[in-house]
C-alpha positions as CSV (number, residue, x, y, z in Angstrom):
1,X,16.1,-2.1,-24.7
2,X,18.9,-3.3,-22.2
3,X,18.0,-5.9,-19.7
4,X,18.8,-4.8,-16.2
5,X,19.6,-6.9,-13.1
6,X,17.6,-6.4,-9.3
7,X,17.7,-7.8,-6.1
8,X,14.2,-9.1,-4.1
9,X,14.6,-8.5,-0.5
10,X,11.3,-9.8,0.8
11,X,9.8,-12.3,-1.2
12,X,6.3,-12.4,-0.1
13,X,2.8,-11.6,-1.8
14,X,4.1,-8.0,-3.2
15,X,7.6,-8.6,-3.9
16,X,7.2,-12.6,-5.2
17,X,3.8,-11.9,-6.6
18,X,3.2,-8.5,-7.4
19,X,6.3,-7.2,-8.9
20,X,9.0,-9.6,-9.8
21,X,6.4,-11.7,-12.1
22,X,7.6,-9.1,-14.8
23,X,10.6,-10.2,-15.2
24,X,9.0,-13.5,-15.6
25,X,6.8,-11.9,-18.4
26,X,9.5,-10.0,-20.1
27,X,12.7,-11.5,-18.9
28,X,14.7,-9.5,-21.8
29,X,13.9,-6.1,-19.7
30,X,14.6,-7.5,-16.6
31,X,16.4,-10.4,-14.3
32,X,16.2,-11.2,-11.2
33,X,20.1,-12.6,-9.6
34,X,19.4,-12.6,-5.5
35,X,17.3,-13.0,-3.1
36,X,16.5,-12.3,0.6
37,X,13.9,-14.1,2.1
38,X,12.9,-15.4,6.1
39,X,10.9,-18.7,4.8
40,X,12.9,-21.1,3.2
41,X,9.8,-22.5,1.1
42,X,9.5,-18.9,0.0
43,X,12.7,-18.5,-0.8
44,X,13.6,-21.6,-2.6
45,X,10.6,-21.3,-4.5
46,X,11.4,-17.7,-5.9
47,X,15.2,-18.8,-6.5
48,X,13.8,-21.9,-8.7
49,X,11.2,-19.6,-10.4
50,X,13.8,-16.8,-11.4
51,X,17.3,-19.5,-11.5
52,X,18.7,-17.7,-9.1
53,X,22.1,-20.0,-7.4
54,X,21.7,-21.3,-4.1
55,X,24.6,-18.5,-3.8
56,X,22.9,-16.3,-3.6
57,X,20.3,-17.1,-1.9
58,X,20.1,-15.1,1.5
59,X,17.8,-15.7,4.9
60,X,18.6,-12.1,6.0
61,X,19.3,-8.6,3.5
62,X,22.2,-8.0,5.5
63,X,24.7,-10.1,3.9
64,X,23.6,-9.8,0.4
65,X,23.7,-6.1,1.0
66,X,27.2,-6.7,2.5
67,X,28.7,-8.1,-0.8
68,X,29.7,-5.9,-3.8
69,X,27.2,-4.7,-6.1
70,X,24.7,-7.6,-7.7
71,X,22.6,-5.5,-9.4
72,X,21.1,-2.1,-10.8
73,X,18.4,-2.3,-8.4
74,X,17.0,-3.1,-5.2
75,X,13.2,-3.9,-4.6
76,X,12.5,-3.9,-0.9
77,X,8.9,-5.5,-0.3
78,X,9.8,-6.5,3.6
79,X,7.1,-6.0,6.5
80,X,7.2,-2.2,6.9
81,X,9.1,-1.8,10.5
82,X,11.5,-3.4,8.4
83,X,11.7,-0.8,5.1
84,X,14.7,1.7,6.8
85,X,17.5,-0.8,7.5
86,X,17.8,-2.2,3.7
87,X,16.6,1.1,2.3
88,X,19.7,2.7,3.5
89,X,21.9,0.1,2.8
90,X,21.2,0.2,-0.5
91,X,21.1,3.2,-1.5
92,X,24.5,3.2,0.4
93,X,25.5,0.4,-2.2
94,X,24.3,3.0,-5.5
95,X,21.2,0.4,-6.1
96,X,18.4,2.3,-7.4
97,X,15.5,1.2,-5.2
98,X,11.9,0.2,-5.7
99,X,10.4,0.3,-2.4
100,X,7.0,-1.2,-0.9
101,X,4.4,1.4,0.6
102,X,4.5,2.5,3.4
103,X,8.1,4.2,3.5
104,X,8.1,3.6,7.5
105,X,5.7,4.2,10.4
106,X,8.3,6.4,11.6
107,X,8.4,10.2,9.8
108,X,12.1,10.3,11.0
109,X,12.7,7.6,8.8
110,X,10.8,8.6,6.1
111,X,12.7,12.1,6.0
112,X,15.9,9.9,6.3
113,X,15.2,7.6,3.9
114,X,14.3,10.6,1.2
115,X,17.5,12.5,2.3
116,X,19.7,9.6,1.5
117,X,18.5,9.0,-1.8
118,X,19.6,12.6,-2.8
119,X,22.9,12.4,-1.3
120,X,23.7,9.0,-3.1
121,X,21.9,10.4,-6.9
122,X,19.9,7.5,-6.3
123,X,16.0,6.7,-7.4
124,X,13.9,6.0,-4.4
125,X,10.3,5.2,-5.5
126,X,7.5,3.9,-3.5
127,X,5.4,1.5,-4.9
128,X,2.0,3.9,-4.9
129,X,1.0,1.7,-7.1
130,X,-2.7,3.3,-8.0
131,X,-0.5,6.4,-10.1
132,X,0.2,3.7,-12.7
133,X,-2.8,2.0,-13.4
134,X,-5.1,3.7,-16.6
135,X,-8.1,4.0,-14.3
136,X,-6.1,7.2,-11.9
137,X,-4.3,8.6,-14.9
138,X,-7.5,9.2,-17.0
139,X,-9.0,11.1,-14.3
140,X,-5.6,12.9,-14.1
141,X,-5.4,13.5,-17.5
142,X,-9.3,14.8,-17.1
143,X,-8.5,16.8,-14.5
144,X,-5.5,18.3,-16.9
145,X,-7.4,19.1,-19.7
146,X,-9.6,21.4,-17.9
147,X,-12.6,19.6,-18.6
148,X,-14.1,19.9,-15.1
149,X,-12.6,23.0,-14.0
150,X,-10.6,23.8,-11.0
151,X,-10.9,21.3,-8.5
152,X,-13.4,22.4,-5.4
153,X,-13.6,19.3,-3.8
154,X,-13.1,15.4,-3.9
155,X,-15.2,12.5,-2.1
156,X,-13.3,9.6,-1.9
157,X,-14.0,6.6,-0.9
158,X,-12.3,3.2,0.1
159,X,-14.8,0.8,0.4
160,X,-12.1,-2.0,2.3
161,X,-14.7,-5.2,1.9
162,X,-15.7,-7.1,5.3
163,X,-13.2,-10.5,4.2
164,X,-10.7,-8.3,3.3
165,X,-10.4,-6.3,6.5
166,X,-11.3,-9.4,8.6
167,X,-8.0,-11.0,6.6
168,X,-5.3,-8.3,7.2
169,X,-6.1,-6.1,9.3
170,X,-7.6,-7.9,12.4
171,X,-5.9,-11.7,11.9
172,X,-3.0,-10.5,9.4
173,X,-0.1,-8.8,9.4
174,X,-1.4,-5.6,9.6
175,X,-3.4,-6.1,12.1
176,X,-1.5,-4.0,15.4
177,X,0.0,-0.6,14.9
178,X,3.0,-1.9,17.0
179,X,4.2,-4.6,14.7
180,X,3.4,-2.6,11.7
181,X,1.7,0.6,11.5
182,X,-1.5,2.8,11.6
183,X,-4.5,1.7,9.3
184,X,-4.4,5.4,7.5
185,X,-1.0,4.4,6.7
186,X,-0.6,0.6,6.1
187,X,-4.2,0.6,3.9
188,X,-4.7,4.5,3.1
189,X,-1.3,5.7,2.8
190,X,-2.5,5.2,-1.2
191,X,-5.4,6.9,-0.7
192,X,-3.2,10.0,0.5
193,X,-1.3,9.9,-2.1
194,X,-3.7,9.8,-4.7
195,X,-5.2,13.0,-3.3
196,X,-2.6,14.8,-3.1
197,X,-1.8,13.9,-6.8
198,X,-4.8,14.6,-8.3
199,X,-5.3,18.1,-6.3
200,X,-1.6,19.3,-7.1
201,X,-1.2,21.7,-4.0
202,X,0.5,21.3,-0.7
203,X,-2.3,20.2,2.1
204,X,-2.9,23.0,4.6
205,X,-5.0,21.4,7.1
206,X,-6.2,17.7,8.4
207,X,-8.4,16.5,11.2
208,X,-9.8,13.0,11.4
209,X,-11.9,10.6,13.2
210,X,-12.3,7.2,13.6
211,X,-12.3,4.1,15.7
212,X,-11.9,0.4,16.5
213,X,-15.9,0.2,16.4
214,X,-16.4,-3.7,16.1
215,X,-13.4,-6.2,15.8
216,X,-12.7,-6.2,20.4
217,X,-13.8,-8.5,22.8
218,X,-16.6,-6.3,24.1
219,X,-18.6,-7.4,20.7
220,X,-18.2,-11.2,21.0
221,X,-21.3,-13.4,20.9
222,X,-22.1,-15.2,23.8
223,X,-20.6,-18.8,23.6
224,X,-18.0,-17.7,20.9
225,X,-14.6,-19.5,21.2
226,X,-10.6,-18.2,20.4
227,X,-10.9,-19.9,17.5
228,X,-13.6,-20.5,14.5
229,X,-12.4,-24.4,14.6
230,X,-13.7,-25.0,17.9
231,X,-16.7,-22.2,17.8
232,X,-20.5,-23.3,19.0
233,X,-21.5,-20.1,17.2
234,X,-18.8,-20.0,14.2
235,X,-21.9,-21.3,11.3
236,X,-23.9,-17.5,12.3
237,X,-20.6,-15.6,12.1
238,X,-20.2,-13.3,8.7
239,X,-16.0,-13.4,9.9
240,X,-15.8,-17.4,9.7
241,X,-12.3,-18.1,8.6
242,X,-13.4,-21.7,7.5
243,X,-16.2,-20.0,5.0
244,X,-13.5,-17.7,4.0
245,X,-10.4,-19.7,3.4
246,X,-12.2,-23.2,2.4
247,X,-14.3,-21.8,-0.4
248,X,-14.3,-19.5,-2.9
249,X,-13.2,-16.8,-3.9
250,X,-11.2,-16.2,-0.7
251,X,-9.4,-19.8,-1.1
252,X,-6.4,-18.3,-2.5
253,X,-6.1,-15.5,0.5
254,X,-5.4,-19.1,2.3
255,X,-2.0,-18.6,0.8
256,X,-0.9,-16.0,3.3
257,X,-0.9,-19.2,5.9
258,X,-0.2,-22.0,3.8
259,X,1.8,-23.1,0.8
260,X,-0.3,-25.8,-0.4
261,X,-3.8,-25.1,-0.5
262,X,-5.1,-28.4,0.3
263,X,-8.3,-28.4,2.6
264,X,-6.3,-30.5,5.2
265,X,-3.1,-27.8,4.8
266,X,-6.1,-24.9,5.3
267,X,-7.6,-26.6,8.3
268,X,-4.0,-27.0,9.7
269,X,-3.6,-23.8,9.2
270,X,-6.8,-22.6,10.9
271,X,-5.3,-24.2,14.0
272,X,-1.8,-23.1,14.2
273,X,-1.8,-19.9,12.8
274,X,-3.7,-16.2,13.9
275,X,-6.1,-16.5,10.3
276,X,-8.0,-19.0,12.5
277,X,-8.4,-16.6,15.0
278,X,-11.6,-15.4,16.3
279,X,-12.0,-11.6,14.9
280,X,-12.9,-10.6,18.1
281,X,-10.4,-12.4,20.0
282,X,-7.5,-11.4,18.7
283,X,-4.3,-8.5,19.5
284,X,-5.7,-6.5,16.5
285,X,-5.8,-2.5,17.4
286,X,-6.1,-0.7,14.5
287,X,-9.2,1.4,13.3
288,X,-12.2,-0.4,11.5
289,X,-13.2,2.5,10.0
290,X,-11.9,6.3,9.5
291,X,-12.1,9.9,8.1
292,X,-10.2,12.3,6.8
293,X,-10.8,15.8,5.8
294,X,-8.3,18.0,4.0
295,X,-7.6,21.4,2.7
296,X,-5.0,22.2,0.9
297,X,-3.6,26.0,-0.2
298,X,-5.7,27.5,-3.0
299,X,-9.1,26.7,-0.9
300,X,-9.8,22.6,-2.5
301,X,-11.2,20.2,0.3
302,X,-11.3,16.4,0.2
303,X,-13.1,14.4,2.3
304,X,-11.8,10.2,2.6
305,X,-13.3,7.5,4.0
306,X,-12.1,4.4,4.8
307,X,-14.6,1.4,6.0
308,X,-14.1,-2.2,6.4
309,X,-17.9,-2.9,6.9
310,X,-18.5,-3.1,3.1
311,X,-19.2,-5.8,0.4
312,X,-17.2,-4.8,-2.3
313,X,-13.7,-4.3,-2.5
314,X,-13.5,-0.8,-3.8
315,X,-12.8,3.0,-4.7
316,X,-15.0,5.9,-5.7
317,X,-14.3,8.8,-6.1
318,X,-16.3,12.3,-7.2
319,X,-13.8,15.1,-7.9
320,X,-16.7,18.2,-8.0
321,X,-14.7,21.3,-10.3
322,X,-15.9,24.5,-11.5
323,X,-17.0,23.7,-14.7
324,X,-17.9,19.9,-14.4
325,X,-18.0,16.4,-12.2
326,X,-15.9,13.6,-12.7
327,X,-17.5,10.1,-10.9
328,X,-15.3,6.8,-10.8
329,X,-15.8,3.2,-9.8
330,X,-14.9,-0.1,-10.6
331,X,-13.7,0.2,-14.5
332,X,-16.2,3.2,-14.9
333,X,-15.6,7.1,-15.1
334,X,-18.4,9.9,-16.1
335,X,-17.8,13.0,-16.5
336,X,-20.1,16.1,-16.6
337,X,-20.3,19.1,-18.1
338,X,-22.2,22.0,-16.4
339,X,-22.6,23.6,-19.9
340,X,-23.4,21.6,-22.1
341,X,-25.0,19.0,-19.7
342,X,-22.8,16.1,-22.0
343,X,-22.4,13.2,-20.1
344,X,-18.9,11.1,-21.4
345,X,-18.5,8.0,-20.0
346,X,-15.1,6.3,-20.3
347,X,-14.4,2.3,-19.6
348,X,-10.9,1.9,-18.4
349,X,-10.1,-1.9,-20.5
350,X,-9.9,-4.9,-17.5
351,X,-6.0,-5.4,-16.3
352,X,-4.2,-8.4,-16.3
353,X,-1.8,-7.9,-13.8
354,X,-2.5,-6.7,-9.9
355,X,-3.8,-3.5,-8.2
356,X,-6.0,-2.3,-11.4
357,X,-2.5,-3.0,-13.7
358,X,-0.5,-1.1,-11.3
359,X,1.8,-4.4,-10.4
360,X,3.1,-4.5,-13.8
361,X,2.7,-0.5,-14.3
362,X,5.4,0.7,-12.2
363,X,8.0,-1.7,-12.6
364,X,8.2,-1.1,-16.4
365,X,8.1,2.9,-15.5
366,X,10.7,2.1,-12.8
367,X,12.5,0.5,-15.4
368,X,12.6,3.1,-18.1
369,X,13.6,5.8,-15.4
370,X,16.2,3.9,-14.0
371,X,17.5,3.2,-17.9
372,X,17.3,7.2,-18.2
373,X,18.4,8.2,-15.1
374,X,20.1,11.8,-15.2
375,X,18.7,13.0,-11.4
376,X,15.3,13.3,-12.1
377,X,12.7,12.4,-9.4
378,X,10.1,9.1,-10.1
379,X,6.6,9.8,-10.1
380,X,6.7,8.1,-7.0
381,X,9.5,9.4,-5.7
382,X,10.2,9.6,-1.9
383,X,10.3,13.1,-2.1
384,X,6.2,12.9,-3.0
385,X,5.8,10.3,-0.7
386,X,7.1,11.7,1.9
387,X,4.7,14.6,1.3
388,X,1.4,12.2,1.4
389,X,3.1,10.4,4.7
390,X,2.9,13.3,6.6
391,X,-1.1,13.9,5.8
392,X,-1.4,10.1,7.3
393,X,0.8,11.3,10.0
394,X,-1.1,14.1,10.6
395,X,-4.3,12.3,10.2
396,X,-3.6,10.0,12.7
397,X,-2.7,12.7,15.4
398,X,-5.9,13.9,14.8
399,X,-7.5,11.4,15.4
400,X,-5.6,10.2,18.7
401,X,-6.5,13.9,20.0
402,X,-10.1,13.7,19.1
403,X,-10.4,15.2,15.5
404,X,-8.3,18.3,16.3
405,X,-7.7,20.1,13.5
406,X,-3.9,20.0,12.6
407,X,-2.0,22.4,10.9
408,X,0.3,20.6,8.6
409,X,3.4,23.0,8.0
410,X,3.7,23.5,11.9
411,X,3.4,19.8,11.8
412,X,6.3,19.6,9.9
413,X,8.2,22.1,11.8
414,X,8.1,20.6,15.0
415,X,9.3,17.1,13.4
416,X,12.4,18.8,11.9
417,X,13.1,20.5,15.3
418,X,12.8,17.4,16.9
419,X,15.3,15.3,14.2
420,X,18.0,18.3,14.7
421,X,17.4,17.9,18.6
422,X,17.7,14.1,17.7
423,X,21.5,14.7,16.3
């Protein structure tokens, strides 16, 4: 098996600590030789991790992009207003590209971004990471097999947990549409994709609803402050960042603000940065809570949820077929059969490595696609990406225009007029 050679641009939680650990884990498959990085402590400490040489070590993607070819591949894990720029660069440069989700809040980019991958016969996979992980692809295989049927309709639900939501998407940095993008698409863009997946056939129709319910000023208690540090009511508060960040099991989160995760570094932090923020005092806008409803051509629905007001950190799902049910949770999947009345339950083996085992999943796919590579798209690719995008899209129209129901080929259409009116 040939060792091949990538480039991190973005060395933060997913690119640092989601993907590139593999190479640390099986360094004969692959090596990292640059890196890309804003924060010097970041950067310096991925460099002495993977002995990469101070030259090339880079603040900015542009001038490691700018010098001949380093690599095989490209994994871009920057913030995602930032996805196109390096996206196109290298593919430009013939890397193969492993790209964090989402492609781009903007569908013109998206369509771009998939478009230039075919013109340079390059891979371009998004990092949907919940494809590679054995708990999706036995209810895929499931699903395959026939054992439940033909798919009527699927229930899913992302249960987002009240820390987590509090963490990213009201003090973090997913927290405004207009630094990084829509919640369906930042959080659920996953969720799309999985759908779509597992149902096989274009999507027809979406309409959704959904709102910034609780995380605003208007639900502030009386006597609260702008932050938890100096907050008469901060010991009644469920959002505490204190209680989250100086206990456990949220103590590593702290990590997101702080390098060394010292309760004097954490309490530092709680002053200086927006994680110390209170939740209803900061420039958060996204939705706390959303729905989605699909059709798709041959007559399935699927109905998705999305709630931050939850205290698990989950998914379940409940695919309904014509011949059976299929129930998932946690490590758990049951499936039924209308005839027989069998119950099987299956228990999907606990993952080492992030996202249920998808961390470590798709890089080693990536890998053995890229080794293989005769013009074949990923299972990720950004062709199916793409695809899943424009039900968030869609999704999120909706919801702006009060659940109207949108039609998602005319959807399409009046994006491509608009990118030819564009040239």
């Amino acid at each position: 098996m040939s060792q091949l050679k990538a480039v991190l641009i973005g060395a933060g939680a997913r690119g640092a600590g989601g993907y590139a650990p593999y190479a640390l884990d099986y360094p004969h498959e692959l090596t990292f030789v640059a890196v890309a990085e804003a924060d010097p402590v970041r950067r310096a400490r991925f460099a002495e991790k993977h002995e990469i040489p101070p030259e090339h070590c880079y603040e900015t993607w542009e001038p490691l992009l700018a010098e001949p070819k380093l690599a095989d591949i490209a994994v871009i894990c920057t913030q995602d207003r930032m996805h196109y720029g390096p996206t196109m660069q290298a593919l430009d440069k013939k890397y193969h590209v492993m790209l964090e989700k989402p492609m781009s809040p903007d569908p013109k980019e998206c369509l771009e971004m998939e478009q230039a991958a075919r013109d340079n016969d390059r891979l371009l996979t998004i990092c949907h990471v919940l494809r590679y992980t054995p708990f999706w692809n036995t209810i895929k295989r499931v699903i395959q097999e026939g054992r439940i049927g033909e798919i009527v309709s699927i229930q899913l639900n992302e249960n987002v947990g009240y820390w987590h939501i509090a963490h990213s998407f009201v003090r973090g940095n997913w927290n405004n549409s207009n630094t990084s993008s829509p919640m369906i698409l930042s959080k659920s863009c996953h969720d799309m994709d999985v759908l779509s997946w597992l149902v096989d056939q274009p999507c027809l129709k979406v309409s959704s609803f959904g709102s910034l319910k609780h995380f605003h000023e208007g639900n502030a208690p009386e006597g609260s402050a702008d932050r938890c540090l100096d907050c008469a009511v901060e010991p009644t508060c469920a959002y505490s960042a204190p209680r989250f960040y100086l206990s456990d099991p949220f103590r590593g989160w702290a990590g997101h603000f702080t390098q060394e995760l010292t309760k004097p570094n954490i309490i530092q932090g709680l002053r200086d940065t927006d994680y110390g923020r209170c939740v209803y005092r900061s420039d958060n806008n996204v939705v706390d809570h959303q729905v989605v409803n699909m059709e798709f051509e041959g007559g399935a629905t699927a109905m998705f949820s999305m709630c931050g007001f939850t205290f698990e950190q989950e998914r379940r799902i409940q695919i309904m077929g014509t011949k059976g049910e299929l129930r998932g949770e946690e490590d758990q999947i049951t499936v039924y059969d209308f005839l027989t009345h069998q119950k099987t339950e299956i228990t999907i083996p606990s993952q080492t490595s992030g996202h249920g085992g998808g961390d470590s999943g798709i890089v080693r796919n990536f890998l053995d696609e890229v080794r293989h590579y005769n013009g074949q798209e990923s299972l990720t690719s950004a062709a199916a990406s793409v695809r899943s995008h424009l039900i968030a899209f869609a999704a999120e129209k909706s919801r702006l225009n009060g659940g109207e129901s949108i039609d998602l080929n005319e959807y399409v259409r009046q994006l491509m007029v608009k990118e030819e009116l564009s040239k």
